[in-house]
N, C-alpha and C positions, 0 to 999 in steps of 0.2 A: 366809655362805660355805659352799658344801656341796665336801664331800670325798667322796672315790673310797674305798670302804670296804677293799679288795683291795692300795690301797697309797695310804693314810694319806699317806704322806711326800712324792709323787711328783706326785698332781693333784686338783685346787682349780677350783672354780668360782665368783672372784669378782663379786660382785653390787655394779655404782659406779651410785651413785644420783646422776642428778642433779641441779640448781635445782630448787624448786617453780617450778611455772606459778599466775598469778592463778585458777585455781581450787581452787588446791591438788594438783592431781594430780603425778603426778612420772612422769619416764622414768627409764630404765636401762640400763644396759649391760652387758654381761656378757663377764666375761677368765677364759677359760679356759688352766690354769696348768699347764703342765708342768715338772715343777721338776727340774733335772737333778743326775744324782749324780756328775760328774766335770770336769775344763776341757774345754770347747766351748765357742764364740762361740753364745750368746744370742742369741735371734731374738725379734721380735717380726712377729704378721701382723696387720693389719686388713683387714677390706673395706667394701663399701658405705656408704661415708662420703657418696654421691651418691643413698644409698635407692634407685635402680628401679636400679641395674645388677645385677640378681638372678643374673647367671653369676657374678660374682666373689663374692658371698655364698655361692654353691654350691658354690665350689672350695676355701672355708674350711671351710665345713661338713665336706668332704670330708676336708681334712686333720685339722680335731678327731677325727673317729672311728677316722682311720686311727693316729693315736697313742694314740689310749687304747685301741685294741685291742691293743697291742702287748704282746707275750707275754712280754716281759722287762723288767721295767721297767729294770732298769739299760740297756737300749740308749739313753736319755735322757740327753746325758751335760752340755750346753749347757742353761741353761731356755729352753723355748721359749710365750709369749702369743700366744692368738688370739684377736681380738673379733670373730667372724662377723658378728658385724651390726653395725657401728660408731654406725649414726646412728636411732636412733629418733625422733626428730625427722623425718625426711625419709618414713620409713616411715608415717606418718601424716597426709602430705598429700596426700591427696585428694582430685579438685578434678572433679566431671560423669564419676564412673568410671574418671578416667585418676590417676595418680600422678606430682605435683609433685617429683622428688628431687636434683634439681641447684639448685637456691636454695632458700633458704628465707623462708617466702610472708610473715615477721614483717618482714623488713627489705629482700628482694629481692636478698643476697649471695649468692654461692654458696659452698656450705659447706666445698669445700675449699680458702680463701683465709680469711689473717686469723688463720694459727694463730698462738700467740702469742711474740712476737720479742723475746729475751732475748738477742741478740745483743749491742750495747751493753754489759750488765750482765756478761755474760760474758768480753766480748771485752777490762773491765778486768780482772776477774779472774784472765784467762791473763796480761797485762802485770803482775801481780805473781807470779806464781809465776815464782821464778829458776830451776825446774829442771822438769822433765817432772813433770807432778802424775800422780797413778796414776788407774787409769780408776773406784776408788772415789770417790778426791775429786774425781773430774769430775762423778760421779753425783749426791754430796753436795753440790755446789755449785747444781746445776740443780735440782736439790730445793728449797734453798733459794730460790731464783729465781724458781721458780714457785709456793712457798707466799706469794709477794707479793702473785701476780697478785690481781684484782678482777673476775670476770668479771659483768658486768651483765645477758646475757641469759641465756635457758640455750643456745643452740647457743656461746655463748663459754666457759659451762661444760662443755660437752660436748667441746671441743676441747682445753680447761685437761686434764681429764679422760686423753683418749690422749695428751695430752705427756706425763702423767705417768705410765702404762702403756710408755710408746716409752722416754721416756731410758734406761733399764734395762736396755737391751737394747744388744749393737753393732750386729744388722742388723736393720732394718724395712723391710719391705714392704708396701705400702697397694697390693688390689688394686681394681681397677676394672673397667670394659667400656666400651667404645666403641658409636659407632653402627652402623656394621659394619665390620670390620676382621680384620686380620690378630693374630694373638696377638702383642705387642710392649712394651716399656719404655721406658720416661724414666728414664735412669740418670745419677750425676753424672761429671765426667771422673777423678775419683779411685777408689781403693778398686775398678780394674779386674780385679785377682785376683777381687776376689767377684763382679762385674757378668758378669765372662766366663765364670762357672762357671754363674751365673746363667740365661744367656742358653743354653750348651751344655743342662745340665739342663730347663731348660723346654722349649726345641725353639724358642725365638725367630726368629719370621719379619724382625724387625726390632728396633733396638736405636736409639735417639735419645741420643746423649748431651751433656752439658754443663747450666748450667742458666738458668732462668728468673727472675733475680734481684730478689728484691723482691717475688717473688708473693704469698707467704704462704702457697702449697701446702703441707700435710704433710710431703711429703719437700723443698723444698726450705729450709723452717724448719728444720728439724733436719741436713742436708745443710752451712746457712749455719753451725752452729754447729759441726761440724766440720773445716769450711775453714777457719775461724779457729785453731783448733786444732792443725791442721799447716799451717797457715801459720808458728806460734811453736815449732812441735816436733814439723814434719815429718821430719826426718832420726832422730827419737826412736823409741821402742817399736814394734814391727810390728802389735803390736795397734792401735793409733791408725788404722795402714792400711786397715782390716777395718770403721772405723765407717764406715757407709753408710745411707742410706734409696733405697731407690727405687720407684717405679711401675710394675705392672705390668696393662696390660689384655686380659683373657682374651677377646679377640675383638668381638664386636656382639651388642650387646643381645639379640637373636632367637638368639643360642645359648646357650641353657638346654638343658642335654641332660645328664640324669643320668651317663650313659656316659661322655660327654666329660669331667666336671665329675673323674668319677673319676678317670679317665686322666692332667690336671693334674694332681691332688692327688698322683698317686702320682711325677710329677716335682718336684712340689715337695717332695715327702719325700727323694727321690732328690739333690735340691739339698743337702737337711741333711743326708746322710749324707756327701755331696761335701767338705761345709767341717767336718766333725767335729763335731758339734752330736746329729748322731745315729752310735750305733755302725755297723756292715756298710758291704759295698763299694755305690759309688752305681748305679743300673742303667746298662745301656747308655744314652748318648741317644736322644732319640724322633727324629732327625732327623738325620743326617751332614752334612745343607746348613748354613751358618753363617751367622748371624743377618748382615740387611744393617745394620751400621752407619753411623749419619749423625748428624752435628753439628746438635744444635736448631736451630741459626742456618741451617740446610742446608736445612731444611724448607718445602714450600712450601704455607704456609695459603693452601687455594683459596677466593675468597669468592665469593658471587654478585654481579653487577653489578647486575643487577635483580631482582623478586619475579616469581613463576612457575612452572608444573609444572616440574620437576629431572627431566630424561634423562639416563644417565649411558653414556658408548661405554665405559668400561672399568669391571671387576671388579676390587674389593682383589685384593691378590697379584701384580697387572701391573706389569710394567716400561712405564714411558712416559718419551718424549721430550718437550724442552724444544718448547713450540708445539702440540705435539698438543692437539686438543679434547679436555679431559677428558669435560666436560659442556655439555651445552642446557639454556637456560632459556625455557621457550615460554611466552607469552603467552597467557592462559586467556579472554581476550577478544578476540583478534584475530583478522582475517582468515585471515592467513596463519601461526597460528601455527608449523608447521614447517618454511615454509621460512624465515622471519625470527627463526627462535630466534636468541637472544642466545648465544654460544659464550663458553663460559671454558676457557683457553687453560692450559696446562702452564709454568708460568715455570722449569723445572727437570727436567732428569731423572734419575730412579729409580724407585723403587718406591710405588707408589700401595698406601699401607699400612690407609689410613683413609678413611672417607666417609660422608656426611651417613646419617641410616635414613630420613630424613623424606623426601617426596616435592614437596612445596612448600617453595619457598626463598625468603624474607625478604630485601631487598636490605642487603647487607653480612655475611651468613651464612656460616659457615666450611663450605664443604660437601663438601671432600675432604684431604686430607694424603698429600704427595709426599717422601718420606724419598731428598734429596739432598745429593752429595756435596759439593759448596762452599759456603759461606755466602751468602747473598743480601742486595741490597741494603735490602731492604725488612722485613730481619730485624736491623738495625745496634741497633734499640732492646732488648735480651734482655728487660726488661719486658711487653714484647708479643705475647710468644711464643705465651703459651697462652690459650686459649680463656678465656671471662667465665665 
């Protein structure tokens, strides 16, 4: 563990080692520790749990230096963890110069599904407290929960690992990037006091919320085990209301831009001064427009029908109507490929928030995302919601 020589008490750079690999070498992770000196809601941040989304690594980056520069340390008043690089595992797969970081290439899962589900185990444990347990013995108990677990590989370890970095905390944030997109979040339908502070503070183009039950995503593993929780003692302590996890992705892959990267961080710093966690007033927002919100179930995952170059007639950020040709799919052998492109049609309108980076589409590929206002039929299963 190396310590900040200037203030001993205040930050910590924990080193979590974890499984050997069959050649013995090991990965690591690194949680850097801001330990606060007063009541503030506890934050925890991860990113890059997907390896190549390197803007959401940049934005943590950004905000570690931005707190340890800070001239006082008593403005820390919450603790707040960040693991800039969550996944060293993904980080080092490699594969003909390009980088593997959405599965991992041992089993073919993707890494951020399968965290581990203590639900059950929990969900007795609130059926015997007869009264509101405090948010230490909430901590105490998931400690013990997951000193059970058994993780058999090391990305099962590695995940063991940030559950045990996150419960610690009331709000986590795991961020990400998309393929190209607009800055936006996967938030749950609770705990909107902090999602809407959230969302003002960042400058959110778009806001999705509700969730995707059963995935085993990070924020919704820890998200379930709060449901449970005010589901049995929801009318209970305000603090209960403030547990949240949610996602946040800082645009598309291709925006790696130091300047930018800064720019978030310094809203995301702005976010913790918002909810008391850090001392001063929070900045103006980056933005007066207000995030578009839409119900996950609202969302229209565009898939391709067929395989083929991807044309696209609109740009994230657009509004489109239900029907509109999002995109073409041409035929890279055909005669006529554009006038017999294959059209994939808008089943929804709103905000076309999201979209494929890749230019060739695989038939059944998710290659665009339309954040709309009513639920759709084809979204009735919430298990299906989110991408493999």
């Amino acid at each position: 563990m190396l310590t900040d020589s200037h203030a001993a008490r205040r930050i910590t750079d924990e080193m979590v080692a974890l499984p050997l690999l069959a050649s013995d070498d090991s990965y690591r992770i690194i949680a850097h520790r801001f330990q606060g000196c007063a009541d503030g809601p506890n934050v925890y941040i991860q990113a890059g749990i997907h390896g190549a989304e390197l803007p959401a690594i940049l934005v943590a980056l950004h905000v570690v230096e931005s707190l340890a520069g800070l001239s006082n340390a008593d403005a820390i008043r919450g603790d707040v963890t960040i693991v800039a690089s969550s996944n060293p595992i993904a980080l080092n797969q490699h594969f003909f110069g390009e980088m593997v970081g959405r599965f991992s290439v041992a089993d073919g899962r993707n890494f951020n599904r399968c965290f581990p589900d203590l639900s059950d185990s929990f969900g007795a444990w609130l059926e015997a407290q007869h009264r509101p347990p405090a948010l230490s013995d909430i901590r105490a108990c998931l400690r013990a929960l997951l000193a059970r677990e058994k993780p058999e590989t090391v990305a099962e370890g590695m995940k063991l690992q940030l559950m045990r970095l996150a419960i610690e905390h009331e709000i986590c944030l795991d961020f990400h990037c998309d393929g190209e997109s607009v800055l936006h979040a996967y938030v749950p339908d609770h705990a909107r006091s902090v999602t809407d502070r959230l969302a003002q503070s960042l400058g959110l183009v778009a806001m999705l919320t509700g969730s995707a039950h059963n995935s085993g995503s990070f924020d919704d593993t820890i998200n379930g085990l709060w449901s449970l929780l005010l589901a049995r003692h929801g009318s209970s302590p305000s603090a209960f209301r403030r547990l949240v996890a949610a996602t946040v992705e800082f645009r598309g892959r291709g925006d790696f831009d130091p300047l930018l990267a800064a720019q978030d961080a310094g809203n995301v710093i702005s976010f913790l001064r918002d909810i008391g966690t850090l001392e001063g007033a929070a900045s103006a927002p980056p933005s007066k427009a207000k995030a578009t919100c839409s119900p996950l179930v609202g969302v229209d995952w565009g898939h391709a029908p067929v395989a083929g170059l991807l044309a696209f007639n609109y740009e994230v950020g657009n509004q489109v109507s239900k029907g509109d040709v999002v995109a073409r799919i041409l035929d890279p052998s055909g005669r006529k490929p554009m006038s017999e492109a294959a059209p994939v049609h808008a089943r929804t309108s709103g905000l076309l928030f999201s979209r494929s980076h890749l230019r060739l589409a695989r038939a059944g590929d998710v290659i665009f995302k339309i954040a709309g206002a009513e639920a759709l039929p084809q979204n009735e299963n919430p298990g299906a919601l989110l991408e493999l």
